[in-house]
C-alpha positions in Angstrom: 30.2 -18.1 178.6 32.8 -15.3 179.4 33.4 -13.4 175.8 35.8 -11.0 175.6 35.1 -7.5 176.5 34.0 -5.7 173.8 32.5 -8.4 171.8 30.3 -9.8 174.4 27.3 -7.5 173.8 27.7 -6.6 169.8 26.3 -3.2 169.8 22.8 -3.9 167.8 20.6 -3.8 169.5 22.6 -6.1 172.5 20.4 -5.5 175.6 19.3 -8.2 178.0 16.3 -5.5 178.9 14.7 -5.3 175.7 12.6 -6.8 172.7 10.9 -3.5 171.8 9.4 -4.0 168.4 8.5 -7.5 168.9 5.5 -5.3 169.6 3.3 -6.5 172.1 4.8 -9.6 172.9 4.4 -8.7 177.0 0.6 -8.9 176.5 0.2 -11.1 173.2 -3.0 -13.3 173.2 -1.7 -17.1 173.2 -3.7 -18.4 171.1 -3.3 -15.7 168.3 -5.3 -13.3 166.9 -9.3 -13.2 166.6 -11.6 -12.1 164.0 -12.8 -10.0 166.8 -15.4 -8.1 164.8 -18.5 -9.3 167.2 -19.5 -11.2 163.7 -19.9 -15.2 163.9 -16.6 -17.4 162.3 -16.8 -19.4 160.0 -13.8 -21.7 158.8 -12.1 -21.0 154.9 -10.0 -23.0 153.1 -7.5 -21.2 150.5 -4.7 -24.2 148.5 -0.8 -23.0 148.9 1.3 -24.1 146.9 2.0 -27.0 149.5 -1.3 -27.7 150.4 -4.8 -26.8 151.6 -5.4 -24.9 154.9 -8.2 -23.9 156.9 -8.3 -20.4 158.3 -10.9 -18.3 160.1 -13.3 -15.7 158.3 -15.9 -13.2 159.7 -17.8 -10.7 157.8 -14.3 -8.4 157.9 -11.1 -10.2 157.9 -9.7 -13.9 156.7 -6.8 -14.6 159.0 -4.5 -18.1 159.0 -2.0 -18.7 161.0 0.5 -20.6 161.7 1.5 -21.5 157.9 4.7 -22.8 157.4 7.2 -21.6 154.7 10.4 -23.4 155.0 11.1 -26.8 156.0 12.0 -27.2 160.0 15.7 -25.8 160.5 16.8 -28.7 162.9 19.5 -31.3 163.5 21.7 -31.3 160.1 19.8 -28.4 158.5 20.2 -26.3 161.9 22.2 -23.3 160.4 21.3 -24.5 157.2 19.7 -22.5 153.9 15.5 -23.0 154.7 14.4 -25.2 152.3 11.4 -26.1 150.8 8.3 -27.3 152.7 7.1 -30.5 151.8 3.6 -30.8 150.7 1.1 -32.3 152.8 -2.0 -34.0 152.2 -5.8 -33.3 153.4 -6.4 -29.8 155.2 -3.7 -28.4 157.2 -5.3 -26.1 160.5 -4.4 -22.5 160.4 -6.5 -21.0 163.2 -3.9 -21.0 165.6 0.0 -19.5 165.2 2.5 -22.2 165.0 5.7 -22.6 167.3 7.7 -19.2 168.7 11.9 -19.7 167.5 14.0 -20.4 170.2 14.2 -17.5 172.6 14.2 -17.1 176.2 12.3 -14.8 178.6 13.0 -11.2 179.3 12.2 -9.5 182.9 9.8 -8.1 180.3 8.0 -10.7 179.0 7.8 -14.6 179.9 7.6 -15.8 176.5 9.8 -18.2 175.0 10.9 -21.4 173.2 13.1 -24.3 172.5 11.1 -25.5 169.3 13.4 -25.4 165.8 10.0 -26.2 163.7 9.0 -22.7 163.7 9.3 -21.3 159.9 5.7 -20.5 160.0 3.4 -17.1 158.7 0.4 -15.7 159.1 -1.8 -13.8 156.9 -4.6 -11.6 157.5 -6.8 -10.6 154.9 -10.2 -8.9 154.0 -12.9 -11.1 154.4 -13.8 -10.5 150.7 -11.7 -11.3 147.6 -12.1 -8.5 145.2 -11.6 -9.0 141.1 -8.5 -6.2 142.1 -5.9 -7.8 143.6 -4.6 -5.9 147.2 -1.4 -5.0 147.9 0.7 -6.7 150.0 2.7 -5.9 152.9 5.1 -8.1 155.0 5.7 -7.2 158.6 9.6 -8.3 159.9 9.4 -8.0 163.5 12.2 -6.6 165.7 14.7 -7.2 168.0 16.4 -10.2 166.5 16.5 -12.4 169.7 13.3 -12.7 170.7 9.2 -12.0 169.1 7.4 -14.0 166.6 4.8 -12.6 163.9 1.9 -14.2 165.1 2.6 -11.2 168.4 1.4 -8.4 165.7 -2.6 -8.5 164.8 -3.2 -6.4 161.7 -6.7 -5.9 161.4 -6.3 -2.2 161.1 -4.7 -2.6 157.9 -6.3 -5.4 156.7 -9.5 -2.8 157.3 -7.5 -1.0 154.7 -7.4 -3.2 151.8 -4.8 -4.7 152.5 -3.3 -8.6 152.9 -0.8 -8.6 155.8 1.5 -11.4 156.1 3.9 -11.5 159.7 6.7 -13.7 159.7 8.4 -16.0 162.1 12.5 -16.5 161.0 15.2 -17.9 163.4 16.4 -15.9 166.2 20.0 -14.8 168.3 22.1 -17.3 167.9 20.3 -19.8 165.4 20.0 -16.6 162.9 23.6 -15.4 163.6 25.8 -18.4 163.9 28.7 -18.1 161.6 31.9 -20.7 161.2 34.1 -21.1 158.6 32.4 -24.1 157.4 29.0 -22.8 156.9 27.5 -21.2 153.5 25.2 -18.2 154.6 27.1 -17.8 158.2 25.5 -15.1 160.3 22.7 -14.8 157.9 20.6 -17.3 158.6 17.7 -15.0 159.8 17.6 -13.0 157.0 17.7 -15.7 154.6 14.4 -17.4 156.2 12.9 -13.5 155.7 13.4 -14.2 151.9 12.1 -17.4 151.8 9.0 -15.7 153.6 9.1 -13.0 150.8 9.7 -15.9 148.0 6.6 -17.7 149.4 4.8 -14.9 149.3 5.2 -14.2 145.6 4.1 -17.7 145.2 1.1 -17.7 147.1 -0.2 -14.0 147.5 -3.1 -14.4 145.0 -4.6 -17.3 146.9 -5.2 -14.8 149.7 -6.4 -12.2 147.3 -2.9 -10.8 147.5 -0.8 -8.8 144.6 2.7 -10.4 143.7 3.6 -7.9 142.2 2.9 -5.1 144.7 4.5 -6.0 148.0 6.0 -3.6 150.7 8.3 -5.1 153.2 8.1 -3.2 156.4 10.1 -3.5 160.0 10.8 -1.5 162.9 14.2 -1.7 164.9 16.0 -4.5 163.9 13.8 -5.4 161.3 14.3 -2.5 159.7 18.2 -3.1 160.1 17.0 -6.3 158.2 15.2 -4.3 155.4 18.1 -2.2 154.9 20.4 -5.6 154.4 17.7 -6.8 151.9 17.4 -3.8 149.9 21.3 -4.5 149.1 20.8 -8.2 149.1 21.2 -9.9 145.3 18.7 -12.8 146.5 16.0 -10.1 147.3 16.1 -8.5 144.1 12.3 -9.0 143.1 11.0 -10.2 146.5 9.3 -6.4 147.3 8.3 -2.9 145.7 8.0 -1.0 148.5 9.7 -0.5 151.9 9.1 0.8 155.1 12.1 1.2 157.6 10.8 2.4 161.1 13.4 3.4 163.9 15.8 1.4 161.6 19.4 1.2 162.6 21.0 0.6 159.2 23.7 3.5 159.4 23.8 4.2 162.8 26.9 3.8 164.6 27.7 3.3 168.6 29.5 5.6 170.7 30.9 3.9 174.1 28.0 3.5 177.1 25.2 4.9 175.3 23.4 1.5 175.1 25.2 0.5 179.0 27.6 1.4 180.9 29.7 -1.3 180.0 28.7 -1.9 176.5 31.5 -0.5 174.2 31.5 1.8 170.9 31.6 0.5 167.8 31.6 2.2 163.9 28.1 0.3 162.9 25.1 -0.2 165.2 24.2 -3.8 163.4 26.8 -4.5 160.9 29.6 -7.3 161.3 32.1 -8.9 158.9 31.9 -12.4 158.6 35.4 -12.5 160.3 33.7 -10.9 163.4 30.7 -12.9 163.9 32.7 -16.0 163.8 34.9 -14.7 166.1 32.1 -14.8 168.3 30.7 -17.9 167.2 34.0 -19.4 168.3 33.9 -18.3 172.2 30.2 -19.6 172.0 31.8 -22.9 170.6 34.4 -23.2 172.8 31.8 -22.9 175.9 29.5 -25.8 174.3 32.3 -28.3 174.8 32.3 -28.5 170.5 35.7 -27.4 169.5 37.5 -29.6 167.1 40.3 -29.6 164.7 37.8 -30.6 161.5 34.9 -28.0 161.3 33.0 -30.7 160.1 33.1 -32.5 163.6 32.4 -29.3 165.4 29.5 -28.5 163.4 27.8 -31.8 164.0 28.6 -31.8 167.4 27.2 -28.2 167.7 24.0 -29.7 165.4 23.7 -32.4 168.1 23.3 -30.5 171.3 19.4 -29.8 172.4 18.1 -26.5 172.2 17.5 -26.1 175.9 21.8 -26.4 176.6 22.3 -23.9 173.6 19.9 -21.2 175.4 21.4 -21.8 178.8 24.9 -20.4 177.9 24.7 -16.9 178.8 24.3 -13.9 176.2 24.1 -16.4 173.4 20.7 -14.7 172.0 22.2 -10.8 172.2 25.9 -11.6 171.3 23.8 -12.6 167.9 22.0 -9.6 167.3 23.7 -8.2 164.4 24.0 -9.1 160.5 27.0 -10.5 159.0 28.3 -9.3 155.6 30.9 -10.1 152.9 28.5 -13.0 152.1 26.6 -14.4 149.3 23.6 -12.6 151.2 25.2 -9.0 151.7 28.2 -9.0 149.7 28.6 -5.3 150.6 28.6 -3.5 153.7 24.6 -2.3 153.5 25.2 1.0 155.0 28.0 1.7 152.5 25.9 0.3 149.4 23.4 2.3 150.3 25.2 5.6 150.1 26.9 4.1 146.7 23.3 3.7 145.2 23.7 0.2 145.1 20.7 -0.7 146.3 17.3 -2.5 145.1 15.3 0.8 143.9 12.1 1.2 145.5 10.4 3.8 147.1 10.9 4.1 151.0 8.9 5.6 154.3 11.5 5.6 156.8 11.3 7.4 160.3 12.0 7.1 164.2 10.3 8.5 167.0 10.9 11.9 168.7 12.5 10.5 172.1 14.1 7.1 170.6 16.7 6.7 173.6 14.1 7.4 176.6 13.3 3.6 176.4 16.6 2.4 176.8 17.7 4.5 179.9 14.2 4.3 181.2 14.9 0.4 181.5 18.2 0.4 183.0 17.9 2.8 185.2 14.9 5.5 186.2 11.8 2.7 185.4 13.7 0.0 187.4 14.3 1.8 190.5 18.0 2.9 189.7 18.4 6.5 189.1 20.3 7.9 186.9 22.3 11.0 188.4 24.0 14.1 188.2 27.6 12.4 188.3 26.0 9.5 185.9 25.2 12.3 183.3 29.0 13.5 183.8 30.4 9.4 183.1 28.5 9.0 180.8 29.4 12.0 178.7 32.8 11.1 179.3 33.2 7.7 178.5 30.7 8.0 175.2 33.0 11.8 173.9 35.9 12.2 175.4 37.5 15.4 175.2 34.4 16.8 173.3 32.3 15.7 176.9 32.2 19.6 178.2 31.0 20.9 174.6 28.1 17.9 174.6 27.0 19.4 178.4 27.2 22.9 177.6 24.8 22.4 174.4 22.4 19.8 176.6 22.9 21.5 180.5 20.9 19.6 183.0 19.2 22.7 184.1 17.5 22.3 180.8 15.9 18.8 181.3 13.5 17.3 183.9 16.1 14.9 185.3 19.5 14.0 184.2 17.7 10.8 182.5 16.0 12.6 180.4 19.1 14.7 179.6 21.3 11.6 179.0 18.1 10.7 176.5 18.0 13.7 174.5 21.8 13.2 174.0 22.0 9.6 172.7 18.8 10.5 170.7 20.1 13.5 168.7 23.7 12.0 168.2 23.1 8.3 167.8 19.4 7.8 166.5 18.5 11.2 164.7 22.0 11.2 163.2 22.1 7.6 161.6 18.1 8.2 161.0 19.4 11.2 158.5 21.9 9.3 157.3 19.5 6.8 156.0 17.2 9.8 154.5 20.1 11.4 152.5 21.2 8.2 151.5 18.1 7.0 149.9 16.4 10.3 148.5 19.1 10.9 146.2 18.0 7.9 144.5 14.4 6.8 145.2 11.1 8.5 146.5 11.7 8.7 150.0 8.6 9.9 152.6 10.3 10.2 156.3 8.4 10.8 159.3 9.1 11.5 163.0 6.6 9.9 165.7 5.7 12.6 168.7 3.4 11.2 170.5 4.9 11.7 173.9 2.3 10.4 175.6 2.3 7.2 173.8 1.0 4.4 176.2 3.7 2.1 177.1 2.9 -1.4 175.9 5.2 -2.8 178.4 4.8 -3.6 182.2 7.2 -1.3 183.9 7.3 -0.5 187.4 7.8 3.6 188.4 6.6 6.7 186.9 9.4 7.3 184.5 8.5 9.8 181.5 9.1 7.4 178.3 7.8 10.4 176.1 7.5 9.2 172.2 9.1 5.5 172.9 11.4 3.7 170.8 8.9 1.6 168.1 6.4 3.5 169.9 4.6 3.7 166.9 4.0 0.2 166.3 1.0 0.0 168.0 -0.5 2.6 166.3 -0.6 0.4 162.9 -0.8 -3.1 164.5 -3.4 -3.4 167.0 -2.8 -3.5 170.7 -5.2 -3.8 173.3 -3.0 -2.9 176.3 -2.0 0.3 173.7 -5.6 1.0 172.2 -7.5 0.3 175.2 -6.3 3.7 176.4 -6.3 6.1 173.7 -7.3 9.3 173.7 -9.9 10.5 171.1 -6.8 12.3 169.8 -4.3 9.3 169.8 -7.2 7.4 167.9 -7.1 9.7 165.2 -3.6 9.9 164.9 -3.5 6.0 164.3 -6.3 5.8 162.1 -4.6 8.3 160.3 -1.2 6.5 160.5 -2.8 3.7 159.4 -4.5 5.0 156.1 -1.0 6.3 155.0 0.5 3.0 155.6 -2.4 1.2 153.5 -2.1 4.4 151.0 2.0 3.5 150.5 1.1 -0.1 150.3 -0.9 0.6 147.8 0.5 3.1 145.3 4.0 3.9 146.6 3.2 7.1 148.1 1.8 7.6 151.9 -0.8 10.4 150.1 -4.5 10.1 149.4 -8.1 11.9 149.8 -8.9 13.2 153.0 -5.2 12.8 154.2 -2.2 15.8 155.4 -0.1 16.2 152.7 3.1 14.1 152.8 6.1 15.3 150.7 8.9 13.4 150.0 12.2 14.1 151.6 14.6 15.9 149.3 18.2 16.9 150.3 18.0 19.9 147.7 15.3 21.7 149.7 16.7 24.1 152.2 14.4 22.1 154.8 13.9 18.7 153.9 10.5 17.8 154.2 10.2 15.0 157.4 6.3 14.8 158.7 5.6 14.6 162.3 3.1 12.7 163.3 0.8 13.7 167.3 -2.5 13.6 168.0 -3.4 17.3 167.7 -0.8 18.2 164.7 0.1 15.9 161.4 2.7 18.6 159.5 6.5 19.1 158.7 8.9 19.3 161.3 12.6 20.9 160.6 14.1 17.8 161.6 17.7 18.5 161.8 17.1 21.3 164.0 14.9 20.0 166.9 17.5 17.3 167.1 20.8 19.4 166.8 22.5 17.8 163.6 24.5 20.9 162.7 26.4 20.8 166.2 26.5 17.1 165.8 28.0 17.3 162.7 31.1 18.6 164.3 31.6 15.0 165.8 32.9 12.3 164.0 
């Protein structure tokens, strides 16, 4: 499939190299997560609102997996609105996760998929059911092309008090489709999310779960996703709390900074409806499906198996954005949320310290292609212009341990720490807002890369420190454990009351623009305290740049 330059890789997060915070999907155990608390199993039964199914408990955790939500999004309801599930009789099994979406592998990670009946959750819960209901938290993966929830084992939290629920939804191309003849095009994805969170409010006390004290929390793109449901009208009740990690929601894209050839664009995620079927359309065209009626071309695109959808090339990144100017996101979410026009709830919303380390450790230094001196000087070129010499003179390569890691602390600063503000102005000025900065820098990579490239504190790198990861956790320090048992607790803490605060924990305060340094907590292994964020990242010299 040749698409036209420009629109072939969408910005988002458009990389063939990466899935990031589908969390440990490189390592994830096949046949889901274990009790895993050296205690005997025994099987539970909890009834849904569709029926009976039969999980696994120990003496710490209930988990069931492989529930499913929606009815199966194939043949005429393939880009369809999920619907319903129909009830089923006797015990369904929930010890194992159910089907992955439809993804292919990554030179990352050899997992994928050509199965459409995947709507499917999974909940993990304390072993006991107290008379107080627990809060409630939703994990949305990342990525938005490939990853599943079953990938994420929440035990930690779960050790917490709290009933986790991770969530499958439809992936690339099946969550981003969009033709003129669709209701919902390009938002497909975040529609099944809502059905997740609408099952959720249905079913939560079975589990021993609050309805009405749910946090829905992401990192990456589904944080992007969090930030288009805190402006969606059919999310309006859905959740109470959020938690955006390394969320793109208002960044933008200057030129080359995800690729050399990937091109700028004003919103990191964000499409019009007129855009995404623009690229719909090329994907058509090279599917054989183009007709005069929409009608016939959506049936003919309905017909064709899943395995000739995921051969055309690109198809899963070109759909790694969010449409809007929709009955899902009637407004530009970025834009709404600076308006205040936004479902009010309180928000913890961060990114890591070196954010951009893992995307020009995987295209270049980590896969045995350097990146130079003269790449530092194109790259600064193509992605500012005029403005190339000021960007060099403020980051000098004499200052850095390689021009990678200069090139890093660049796109960092002006792409990620600027859009990550953004998003903390934006919301403070109209609900409690807690933001944080993971520095960790010597996070261990979940991923199996080659080299010794410095990845510092990675992209989502702080996913594993909430969700357990044995390739992560197996080589802690007595320090990093800390930090993530601390992480942890003021995760549970926000899930439960709103604020990430509690005995025995740092003090967290929330972010306010008014202060003369608002407050932003960093969070490493020998220091939990406030960092002056827009100063370690240079925001008043980025300011100068449109």
């Amino acid at each position: 499939m040749k698409m036209r330059r420009g629109r072939r890789r969408p910005a988002g997060a458009a990389l063939a190299v990466v899935f990031l915070s589908a969390g440990a999907a490189a390592s994830a155990v096949p046949g889901g997560v274990r009790p895993g608390d050296g205690a005997a199993a025994e099987r539970v039964t909890v009834r849904t609102d569709a029926g009976l199914v039969r999980g696994v408990r120990s003496a710490r955790y209930r988990i069931f997996q492989g529930i499913p939500y929606a009815g199966a999004p194939k043949g005429a309801y393939r880009w369809a609105a999920p619907r319903p599930v129909r009830p089923w009789k006797g015990v369904r099994d929930a010890a194992k996760p159910g089907a992955l979406c439809p993804q292919v592998p990554s030179q990352y990670a050899q997992v994928s998929s050509e199965e459409e009946d995947c709507l499917f959750l999974n909940v993990t819960a304390p072993a006991a059911v107290r008379h107080r209901p627990a809060p409630v938290l939703v994990w949305i993966h990342g990525d938005g092309s490939v990853g599943a929830g079953s990938f994420f084992d929440a035990r930690r939290l779960a050790d917490r008090g709290v009933v986790v629920v991770t969530v499958n939804y439809r992936l690339g191309v099946f969550g981003g489709f969009a033709h003129p003849g669709l209701k919902g095009s390009g938002t497909f994805g975040l529609q099944d999310q809502q059905a997740a969170l609408r099952w959720v409010r249905r079913n939560a006390a079975a589990f021993g779960g609050d309805a009405g004290n749910v946090t829905v929390a992401g990192s990456s793109f589904g944080a992007a996703a969090i930030t288009g449901h805190l402006t969606s009208p059919g999310a309006r009740g859905l959740f109470h709390r959020a938690v955006l990690s390394s969320g793109e929601g208002m960044m933008d894209l200057p030129a080359g900074t995800m690729g050399p050839d990937v091109p700028g664009y004003p919103w990191f995620v964000w499409r019009t409806a007129r855009e995404t079927e623009d690229i719909s359309a090329e994907m058509t065209s090279s599917l054989g499906c183009t007709a005069p009626a929409p009608a016939r071309t959506l049936r003919c695109l309905r017909a064709l198996p899943v395995k000739g959808i995921l051969k055309v090339p690109y198809i899963m990144n070109a759909f790694q954005v969010l449409a809007y100017g929709n009955e899902t996101l009637p407004r530009h979410p970025a834009r709404a949320l600076r308006e205040g026009r936004f479902h009010r709830v309180p928000v913890l919303s961060g990114a890591t310290l070196d954010e951009h380390r893992t995307f020009v450790g995987m295209l270049y230094d980590a896969v045995g292609k350097p990146f130079t001196g003269d790449d530092y000087g194109r790259a600064l070129t193509k992605a500012f212009g005029g403005r190339a010499d000021a960007v060099r003179a403020r980051y000098p390569l004499a200052q850095f341990p390689s021009p990678a890691i200069a090139w890093s602390a660049v796109v960092t600063d002006r792409m990620w720490a600027r859009g990550i503000h953004a998003q903390h102005v934006a919301l403070s000025r109209y609900v409690p807002t807690y933001a944080y900065e993971f520095a960790d820098r010597h996070a261990p990579m979940y991923l199996p890369l080659p080299g010794r490239f410095d990845f510092g504190a990675y992209h989502a790198g702080d996913t594993p420190y909430v969700f357990e990861e044995p390739e992560v956790s197996k080589r802690f320090t007595a320090a990093q454990r800390w930090l993530s048992d601390t992480m942890t607790d003021q995760w549970a803490a926000f899930a439960r009351t709103g604020t990430p605060n509690g005995p025995r924990l740092p003090v967290w305060r929330p972010y306010r623009t008014a202060d003369p340094r608002p407050y932003t907590q960093s969070l490493a292994p020998d220091r939990i305290a406030p960092v002056d964020y827009a100063r370690e990242h240079a925001l008043g010299f980025w300011r100068r740049f449109p």
